[in-house]
TIRO-451688 format. One record per atom (N, C-alpha, C): x, z, y. Coordinates in steps of 0.001 Angstrom, whole numbers, padded with zeros to 6 digits, always signed. Layout:
BEGIN
XZY...
// end
This chain:
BEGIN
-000834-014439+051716-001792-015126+050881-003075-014292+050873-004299-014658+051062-005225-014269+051542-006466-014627+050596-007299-013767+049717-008368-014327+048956-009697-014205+049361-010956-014575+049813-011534-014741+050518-012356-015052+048660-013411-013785+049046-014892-014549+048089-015573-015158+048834-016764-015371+048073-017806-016145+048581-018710-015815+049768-019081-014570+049481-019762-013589+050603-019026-013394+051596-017639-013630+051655-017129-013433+052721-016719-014902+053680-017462-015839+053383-016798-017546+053687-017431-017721+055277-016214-018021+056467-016502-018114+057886-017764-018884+057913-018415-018720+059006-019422-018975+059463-019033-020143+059818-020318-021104+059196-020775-022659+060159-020963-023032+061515-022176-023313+061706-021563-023363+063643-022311-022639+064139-022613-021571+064124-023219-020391+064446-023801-019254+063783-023520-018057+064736-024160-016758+063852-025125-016533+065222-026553-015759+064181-027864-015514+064796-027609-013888+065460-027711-013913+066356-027776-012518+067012-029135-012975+068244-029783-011131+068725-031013-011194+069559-030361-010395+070630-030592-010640+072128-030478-009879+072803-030975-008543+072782-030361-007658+072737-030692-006480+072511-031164-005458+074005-030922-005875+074768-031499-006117+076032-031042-007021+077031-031433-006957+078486-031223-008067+079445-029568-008320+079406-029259-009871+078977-028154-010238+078873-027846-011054+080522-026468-010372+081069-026269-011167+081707-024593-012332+081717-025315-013998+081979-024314-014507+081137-023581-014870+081733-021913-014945+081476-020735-015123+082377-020242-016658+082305-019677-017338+082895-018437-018067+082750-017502-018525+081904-016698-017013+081967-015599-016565+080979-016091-015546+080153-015167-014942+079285-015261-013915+079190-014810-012671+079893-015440-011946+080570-015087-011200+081711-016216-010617+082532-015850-009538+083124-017282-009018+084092-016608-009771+085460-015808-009686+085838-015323-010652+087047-015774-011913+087430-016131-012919+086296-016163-014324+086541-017935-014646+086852-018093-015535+087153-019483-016007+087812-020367-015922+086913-021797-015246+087044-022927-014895+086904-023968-016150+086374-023774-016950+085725-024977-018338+085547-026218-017919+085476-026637-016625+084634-027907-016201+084570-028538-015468+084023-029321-014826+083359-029514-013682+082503-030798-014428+080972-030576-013572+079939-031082-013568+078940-032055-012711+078850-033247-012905+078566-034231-011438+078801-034400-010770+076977-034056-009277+077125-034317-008785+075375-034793-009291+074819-034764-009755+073889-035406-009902+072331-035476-011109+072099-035152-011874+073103-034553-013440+073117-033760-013888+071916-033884-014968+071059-032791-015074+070044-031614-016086+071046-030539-015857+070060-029064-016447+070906-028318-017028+069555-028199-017802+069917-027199-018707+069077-025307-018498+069733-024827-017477+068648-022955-017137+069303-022145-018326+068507-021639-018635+069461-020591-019855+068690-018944-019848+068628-018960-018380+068831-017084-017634+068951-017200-016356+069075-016401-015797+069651-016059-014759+070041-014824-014474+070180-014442-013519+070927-012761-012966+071855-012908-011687+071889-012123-010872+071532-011826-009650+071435-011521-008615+072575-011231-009155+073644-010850-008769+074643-011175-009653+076133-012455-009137+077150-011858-010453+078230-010816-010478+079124-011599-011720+079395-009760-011983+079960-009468-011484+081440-010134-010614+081809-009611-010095+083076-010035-007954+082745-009753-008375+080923-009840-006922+080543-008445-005854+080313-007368-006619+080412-006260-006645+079846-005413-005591+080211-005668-005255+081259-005293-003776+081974-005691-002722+082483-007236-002986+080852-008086-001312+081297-007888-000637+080075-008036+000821+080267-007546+001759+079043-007753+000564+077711-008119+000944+076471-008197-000292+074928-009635+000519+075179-010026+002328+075301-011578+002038+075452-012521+002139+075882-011794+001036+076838-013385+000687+077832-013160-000705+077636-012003-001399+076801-011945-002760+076596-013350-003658+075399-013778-003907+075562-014130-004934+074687-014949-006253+074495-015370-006647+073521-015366-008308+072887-016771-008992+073581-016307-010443+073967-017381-011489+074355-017893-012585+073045-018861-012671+073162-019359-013515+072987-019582-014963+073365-019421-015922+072612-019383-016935+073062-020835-017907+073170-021265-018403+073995-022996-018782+073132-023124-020074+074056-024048-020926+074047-024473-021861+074789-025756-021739+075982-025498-021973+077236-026394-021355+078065-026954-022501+078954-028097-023750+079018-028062-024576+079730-027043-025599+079392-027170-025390+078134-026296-026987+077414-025088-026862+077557-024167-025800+078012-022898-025657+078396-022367-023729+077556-021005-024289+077090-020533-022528+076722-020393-022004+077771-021126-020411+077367-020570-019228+078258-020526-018170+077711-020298-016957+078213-020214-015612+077534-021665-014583+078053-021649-013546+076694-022429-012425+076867-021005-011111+076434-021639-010182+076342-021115-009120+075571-021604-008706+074600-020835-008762+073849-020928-008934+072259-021723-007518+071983-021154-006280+072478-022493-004532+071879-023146-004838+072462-023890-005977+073280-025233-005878+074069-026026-006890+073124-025675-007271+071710-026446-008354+070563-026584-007198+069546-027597-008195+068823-027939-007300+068060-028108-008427+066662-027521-008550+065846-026688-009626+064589-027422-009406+063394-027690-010887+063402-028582-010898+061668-027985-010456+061030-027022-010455+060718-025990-010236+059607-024782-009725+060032-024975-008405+060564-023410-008138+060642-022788-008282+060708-022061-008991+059422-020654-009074+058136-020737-010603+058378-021778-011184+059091-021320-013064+059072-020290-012933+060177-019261-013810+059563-017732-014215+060781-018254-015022+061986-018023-014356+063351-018479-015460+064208-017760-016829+063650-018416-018050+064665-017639-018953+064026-016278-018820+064702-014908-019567+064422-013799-019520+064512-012990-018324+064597-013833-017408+064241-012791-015731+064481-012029-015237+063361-012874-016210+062176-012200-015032+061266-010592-016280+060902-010493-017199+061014-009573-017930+060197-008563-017875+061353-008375-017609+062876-007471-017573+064149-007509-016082+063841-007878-014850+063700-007353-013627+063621-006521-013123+062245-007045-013794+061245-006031-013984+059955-005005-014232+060200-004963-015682+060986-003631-016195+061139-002512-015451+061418-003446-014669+062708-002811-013830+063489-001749-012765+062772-002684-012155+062432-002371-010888+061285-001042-011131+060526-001166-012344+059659-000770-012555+058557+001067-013394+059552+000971-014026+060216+001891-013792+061149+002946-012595+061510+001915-011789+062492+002633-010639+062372+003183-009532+061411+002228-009141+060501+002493-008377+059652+002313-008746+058131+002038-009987+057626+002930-010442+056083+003527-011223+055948+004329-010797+054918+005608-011806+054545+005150-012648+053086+005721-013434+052562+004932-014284+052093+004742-014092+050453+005341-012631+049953+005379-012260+049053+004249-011469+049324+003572-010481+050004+002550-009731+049988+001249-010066+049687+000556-009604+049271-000908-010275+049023-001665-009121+049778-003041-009501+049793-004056-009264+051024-005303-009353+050440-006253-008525+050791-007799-008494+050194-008523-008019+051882-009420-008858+051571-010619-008203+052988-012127-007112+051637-012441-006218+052676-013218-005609+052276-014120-004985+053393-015581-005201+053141-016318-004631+054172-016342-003223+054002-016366-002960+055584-015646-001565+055479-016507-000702+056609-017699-001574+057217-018816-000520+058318-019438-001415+058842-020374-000802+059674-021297-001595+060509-021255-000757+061890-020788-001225+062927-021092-000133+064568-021479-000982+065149-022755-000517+065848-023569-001147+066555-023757-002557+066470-024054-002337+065282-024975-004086+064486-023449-004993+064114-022309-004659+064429-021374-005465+064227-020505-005041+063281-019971-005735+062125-019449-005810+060873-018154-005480+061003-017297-004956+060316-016093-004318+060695-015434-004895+058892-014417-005172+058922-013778-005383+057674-012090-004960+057514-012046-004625+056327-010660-003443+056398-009891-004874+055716-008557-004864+056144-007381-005948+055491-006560-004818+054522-006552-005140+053546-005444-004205+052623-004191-005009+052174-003138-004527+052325-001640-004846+051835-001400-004996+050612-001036-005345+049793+000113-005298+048587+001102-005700+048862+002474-004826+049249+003841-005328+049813+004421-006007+048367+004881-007301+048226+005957-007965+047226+005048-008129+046403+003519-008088+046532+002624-008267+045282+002276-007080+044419+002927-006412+044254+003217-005021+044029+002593-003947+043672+002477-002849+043253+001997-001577+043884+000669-001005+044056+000354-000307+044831-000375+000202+045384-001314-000535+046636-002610-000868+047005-003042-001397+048565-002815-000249+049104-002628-000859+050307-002333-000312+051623-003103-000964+052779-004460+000328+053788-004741-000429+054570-003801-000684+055596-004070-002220+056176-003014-003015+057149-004029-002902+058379-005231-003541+058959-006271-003119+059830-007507-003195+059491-008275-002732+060620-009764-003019+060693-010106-004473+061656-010727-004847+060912-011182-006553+061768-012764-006564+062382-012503-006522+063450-014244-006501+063961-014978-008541+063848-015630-008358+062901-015509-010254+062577-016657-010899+063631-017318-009932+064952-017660-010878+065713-016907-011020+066856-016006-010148+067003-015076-010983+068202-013703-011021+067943-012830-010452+066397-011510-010524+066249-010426-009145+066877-011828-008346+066546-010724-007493+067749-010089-006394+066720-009068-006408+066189-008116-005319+064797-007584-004106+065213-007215-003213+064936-006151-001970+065285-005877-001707+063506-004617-000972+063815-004540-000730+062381-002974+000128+062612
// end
């Protein structure tokens, strides 16, 4: 069970991020997949997802792994890389990341007696980081459970 204030409510159909320099935009998410075209700095970008991992990232160390961006490029989705933006707002949830990585979470690691609080918990390189805390059986003491990066979903904990 999961309580969610106000300040923290997923993003509509997009979060504002600027190229932070020359973006070049993919396919997929992935440095492998085809090249459509580049974004020149300081360009604004409209992200409409994000993925934590691409998908032809899956079998490199966790860090040199990380998160795409999802955006519209020529009327069609494609990807950037997400540390190459630079985010109005941090702490805004890309759209669809934060309510599919909850799921996730709350899946794997709570049971349906535990309760759960999000709390902003940093900012690295323009991107919002939020800590999940535990209460096992309702209970007790919090306990942090992970860190949630809310523009591409990507947790450790």
């Amino acid at each position: 069970m999961l309580a969610f204030n106000s300040t923290e409510a997923q993003a509509s159909s997009y979060d504002k991020a600027y190229a932070a320099k020359t973006l070049s935009v993919k396919s997929s998410p992935g440095t492998s997949y085809k090249t459509l075209g580049k974004i020149n700095a300081g360009a604004t970008v409209k992200v409409y997802g994000g993925v934590p991992i691409g998908k032809d990232q899956g079998d490199w160390y966790s860090y040199q792994q990380y998160g795409w961006s999802k955006i519209k490029y020529k009327n069609k989705y494609a990807y950037v890389k997400t540390h190459e933006l630079s985010f109005a707002n941090p702490y805004n949830w890309a759209p669809g990341v934060k309510s599919k990585i909850i799921k996730e979470i709350e899946k794997e690691y709570v049971s349906k007696k535990d309760k759960t609080k999000l709390v902003k918990s940093g900012v690295t390189g323009n991107q919002g980081y939020y800590t999940m805390y535990i209460r096992f059986d309702g209970k007790g003491d919090w306990h942090q459970l992970v860190v949630i990066n809310c523009k591409t979903g990507w947790y450790h904990g």
